[in-house]
Each structure stands twice: as C-alpha cells, then as structure tokens.
C-alpha positions as CSV (number, residue, x, y, z in Angstrom):
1,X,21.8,175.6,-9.6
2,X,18.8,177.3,-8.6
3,X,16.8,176.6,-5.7
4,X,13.1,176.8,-6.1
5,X,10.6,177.2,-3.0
6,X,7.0,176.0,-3.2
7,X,5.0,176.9,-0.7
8,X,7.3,180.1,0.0
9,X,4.8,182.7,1.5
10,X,4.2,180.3,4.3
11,X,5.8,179.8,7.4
12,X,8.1,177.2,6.8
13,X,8.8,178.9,3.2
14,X,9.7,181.9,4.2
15,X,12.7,180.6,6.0
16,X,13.5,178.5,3.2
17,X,13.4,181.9,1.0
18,X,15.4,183.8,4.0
19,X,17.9,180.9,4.5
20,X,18.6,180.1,1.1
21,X,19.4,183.5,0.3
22,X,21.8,183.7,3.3
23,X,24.0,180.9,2.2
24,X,24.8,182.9,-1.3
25,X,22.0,180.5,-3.1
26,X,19.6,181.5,-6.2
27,X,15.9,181.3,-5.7
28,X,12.9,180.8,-7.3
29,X,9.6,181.4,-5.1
30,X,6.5,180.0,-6.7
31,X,3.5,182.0,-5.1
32,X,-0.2,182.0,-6.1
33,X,0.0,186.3,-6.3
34,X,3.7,187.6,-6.2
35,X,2.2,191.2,-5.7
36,X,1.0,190.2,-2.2
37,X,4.2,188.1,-1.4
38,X,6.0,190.2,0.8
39,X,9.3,188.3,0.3
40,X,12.9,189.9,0.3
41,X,14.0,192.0,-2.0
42,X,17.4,190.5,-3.6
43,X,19.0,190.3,-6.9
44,X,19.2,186.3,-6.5
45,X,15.6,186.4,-5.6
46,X,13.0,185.9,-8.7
47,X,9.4,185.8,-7.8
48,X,7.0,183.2,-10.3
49,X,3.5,183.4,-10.6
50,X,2.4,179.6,-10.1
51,X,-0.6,177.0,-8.7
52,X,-0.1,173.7,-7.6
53,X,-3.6,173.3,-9.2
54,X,-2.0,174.3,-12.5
55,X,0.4,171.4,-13.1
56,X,1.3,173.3,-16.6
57,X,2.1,176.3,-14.9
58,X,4.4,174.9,-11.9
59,X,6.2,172.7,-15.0
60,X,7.2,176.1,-16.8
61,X,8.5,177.4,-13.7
62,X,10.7,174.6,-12.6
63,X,14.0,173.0,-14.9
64,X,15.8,169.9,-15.0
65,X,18.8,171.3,-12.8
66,X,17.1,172.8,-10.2
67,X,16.4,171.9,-6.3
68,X,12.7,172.1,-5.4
69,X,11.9,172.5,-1.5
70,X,8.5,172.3,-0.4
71,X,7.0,173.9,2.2
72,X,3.8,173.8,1.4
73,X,0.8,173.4,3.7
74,X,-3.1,173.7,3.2
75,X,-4.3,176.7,5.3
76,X,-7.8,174.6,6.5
77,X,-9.0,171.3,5.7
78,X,-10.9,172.1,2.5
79,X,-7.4,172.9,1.0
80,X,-5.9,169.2,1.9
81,X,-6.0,168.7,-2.1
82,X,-3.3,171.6,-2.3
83,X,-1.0,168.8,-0.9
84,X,-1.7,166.2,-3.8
85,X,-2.0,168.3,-6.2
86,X,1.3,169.8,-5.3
87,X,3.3,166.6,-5.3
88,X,1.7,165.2,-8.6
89,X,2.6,168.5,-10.3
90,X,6.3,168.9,-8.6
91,X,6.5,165.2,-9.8
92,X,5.5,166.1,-13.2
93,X,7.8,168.7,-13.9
94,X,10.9,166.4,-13.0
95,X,13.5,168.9,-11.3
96,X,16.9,167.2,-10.0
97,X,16.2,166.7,-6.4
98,X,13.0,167.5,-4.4
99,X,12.9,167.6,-0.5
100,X,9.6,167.7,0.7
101,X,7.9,168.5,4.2
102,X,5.5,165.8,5.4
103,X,4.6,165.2,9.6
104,X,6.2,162.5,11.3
105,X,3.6,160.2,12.8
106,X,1.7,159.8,9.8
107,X,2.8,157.8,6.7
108,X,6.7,156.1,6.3
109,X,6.9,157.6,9.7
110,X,4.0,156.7,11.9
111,X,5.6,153.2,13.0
112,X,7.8,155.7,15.3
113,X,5.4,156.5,17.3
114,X,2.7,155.5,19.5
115,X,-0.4,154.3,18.5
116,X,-2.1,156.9,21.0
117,X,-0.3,159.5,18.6
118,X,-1.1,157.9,15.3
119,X,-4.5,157.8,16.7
120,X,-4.2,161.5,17.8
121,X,-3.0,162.8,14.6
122,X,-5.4,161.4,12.0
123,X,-8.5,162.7,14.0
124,X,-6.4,165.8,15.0
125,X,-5.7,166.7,10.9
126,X,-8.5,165.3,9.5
127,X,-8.5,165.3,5.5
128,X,-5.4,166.6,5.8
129,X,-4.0,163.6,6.7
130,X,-4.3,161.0,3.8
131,X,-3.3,164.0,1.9
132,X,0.3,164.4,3.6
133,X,0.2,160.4,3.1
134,X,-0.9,160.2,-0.5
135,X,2.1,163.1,-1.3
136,X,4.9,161.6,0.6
137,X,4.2,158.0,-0.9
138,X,3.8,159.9,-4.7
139,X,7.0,161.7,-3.9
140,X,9.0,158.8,-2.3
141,X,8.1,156.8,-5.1
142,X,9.5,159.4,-7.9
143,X,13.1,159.2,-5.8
144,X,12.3,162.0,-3.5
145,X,12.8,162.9,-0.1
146,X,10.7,163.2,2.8
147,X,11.9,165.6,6.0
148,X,9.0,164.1,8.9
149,X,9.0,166.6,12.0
150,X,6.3,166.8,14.6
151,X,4.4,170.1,15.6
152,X,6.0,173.1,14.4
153,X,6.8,175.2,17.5
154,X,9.1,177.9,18.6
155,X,10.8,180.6,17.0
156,X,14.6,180.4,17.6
157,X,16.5,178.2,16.1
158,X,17.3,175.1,17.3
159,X,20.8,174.0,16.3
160,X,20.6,170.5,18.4
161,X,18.3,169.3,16.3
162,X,19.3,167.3,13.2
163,X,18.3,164.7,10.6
164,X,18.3,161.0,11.4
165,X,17.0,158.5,8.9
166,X,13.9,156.7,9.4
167,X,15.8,153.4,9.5
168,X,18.0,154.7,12.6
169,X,15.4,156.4,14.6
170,X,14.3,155.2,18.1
171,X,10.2,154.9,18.8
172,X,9.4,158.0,21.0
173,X,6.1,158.5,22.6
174,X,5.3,161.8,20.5
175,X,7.0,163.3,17.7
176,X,10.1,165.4,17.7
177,X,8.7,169.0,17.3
178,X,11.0,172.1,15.8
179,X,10.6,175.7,14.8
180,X,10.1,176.5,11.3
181,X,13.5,178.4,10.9
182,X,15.2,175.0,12.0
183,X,13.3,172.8,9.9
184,X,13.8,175.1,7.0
185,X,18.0,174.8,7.7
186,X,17.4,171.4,7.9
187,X,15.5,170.7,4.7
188,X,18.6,173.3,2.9
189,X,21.1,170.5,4.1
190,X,19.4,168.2,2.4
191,X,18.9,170.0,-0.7
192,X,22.4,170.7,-1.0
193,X,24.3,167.9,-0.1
194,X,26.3,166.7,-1.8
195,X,25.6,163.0,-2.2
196,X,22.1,163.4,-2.9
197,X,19.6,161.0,-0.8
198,X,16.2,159.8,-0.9
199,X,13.7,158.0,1.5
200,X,12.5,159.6,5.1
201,X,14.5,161.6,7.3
202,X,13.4,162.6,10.8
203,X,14.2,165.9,12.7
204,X,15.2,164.5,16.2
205,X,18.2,165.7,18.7
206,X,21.2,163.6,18.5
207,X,21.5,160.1,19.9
C-alpha cells in the first residue's frame, strides 16, 4: 500500500508527508515543482511531478491500491478552481480509498452550525467556498471521505481531539478548530483503518 499526498507542500500536507513517514508508511507526494519541495529526505519517500489541472498527469501518478490524502488548499481566491479540479481528477484516477480535507460549516457539515457562522464563512471564503462544496459533494458521491474541521490553528498537537461522524455530532455555535499536525493524524486514521468508511467525519473533542 502506498500512501499518496496531494497537496503535500502545504501545511496540512506536510504533516501528512512527516506523519505518514513516522508510522513506517510509503509515500507518494504529488507537487507542482519537486525541485522546490523541500520535503524529507527518506527512502519510502518518492517525490512526483503532478497538477491537479492535468487530470492525465495526477492519473499516472496514482494506482488502483493506493490511499490518496488531500490536503490540498488554494493559496488566494483566484486559485478556488484548484479545489475542483483536484477532486474531479483524484476521482478520475480511481485509487482505493480517498480522505479528503473540506471545512466544517460549509457543505454536508454546515447544518452543525449556526446560521451566523454559515453566514460568516461563505462571505469570509468567498469563491472558495462553493469550491470546497462542489469537491466534497463530487468526492462523497464517488464513495469518498470527507474530514470537516474549522479554522486551522495552533501548532502542537492536540491528542483530545478526534473524529465523530456527522450523524453523531452535536450543533455547536462555531466550528471545532485544530492544528494542522492533528488534523493530519487524524485524516492518517482514516486512511488506514481498517474497515474502510465513507461519508463526513468531524474533528471535535470527545463527548
């Protein structure tokens, strides 16, 4: 099994790269330049030059076997697209499992909080967020799975925090927020769990 990380010179990606390394697992990192990457050096580690925006391109880098996590994230609002295009192009290449990033409040997930938030949020990301809506209900619909977390604050670990399915989880006011490193452990134990799931999970702190 290999893992493979789109999105995996940003912030949540990097952990996913670090993490996934940690716990003994191979990985693929798709990057747009992999002489710029930066990532770790490591013999499980293999570096592929690939664009969301090239759907033929993220295809030849992804298998039928693998685990594709997504980190991915437009870096302004002229880039919202990346997020469409990302999903339609993971989607296309058909890997076993996909566990994707989206932002609770918005999408499958916005009924969780208040209106004043839902209001908040689609002024707050602008284009940005029917994109995160359009990808979660393209990769929902293909059998995938959606990890919703609010703003993505802090820079230790949080090991409180978990996953709770959307089903199960209480309306709150605001979203539960996390730091990267913990969303990125998070999204790896869905990735590799054994009974593979599907449909939204929220990061919240146990009930």
């Amino acid at each position: 099994m290999t893992l493979v990380v789109l999105g995996a010179t940003g912030g949540t990606g990097r952990h996913l790269v670090s993490l996934a390394l940690g716990r003994g697992l191979k990985v693929r990192a798709l990057v747009r330049n992999p002489a710029t990457a930066q990532l770790p050096t490591d013999d499980r580690l293999s570096v592929v030059r690939a664009d969301v925006h090239d759907a033929a391109g993220i295809a030849a880098a992804i298998g039928p076997d693998d685990i594709l996590v997504s980190g991915l994230g437009p870096a302004s609002r002229a880039e919202a697209s990346t997020l469409t295009a990302g999903a339609h192009a993971v989607i296309a290449a058909a890997p076993h499992r996909i566990v994707w990033l989206g932002a609770a409040g918005t999408g499958p997930s916005a009924a969780t909080t208040s209106s004043f938030t839902r209001r908040f949020l689609k002024t707050g990301l602008g284009p940005e967020h029917t994109a995160k809506e359009l990808a979660d209900t393209a990769i929902l619909e293909a059998g995938g799975t959606l990890i919703h977390v609010g703003p993505l604050l802090g820079k230790q670990d949080k090991p409180h925090l978990t996953l709770v399915l959307l089903s199960r989880a209480a309306r709150t006011f605001w979203p539960t927020s996390g730091p990267r490193v913990t969303v990125a452990r998070l999204m790896l134990d869905a990735a590799t769990a054994e009974t593979p799931g599907s449909g939204v999970l929220l990061v919240r702190p146990p009930a």
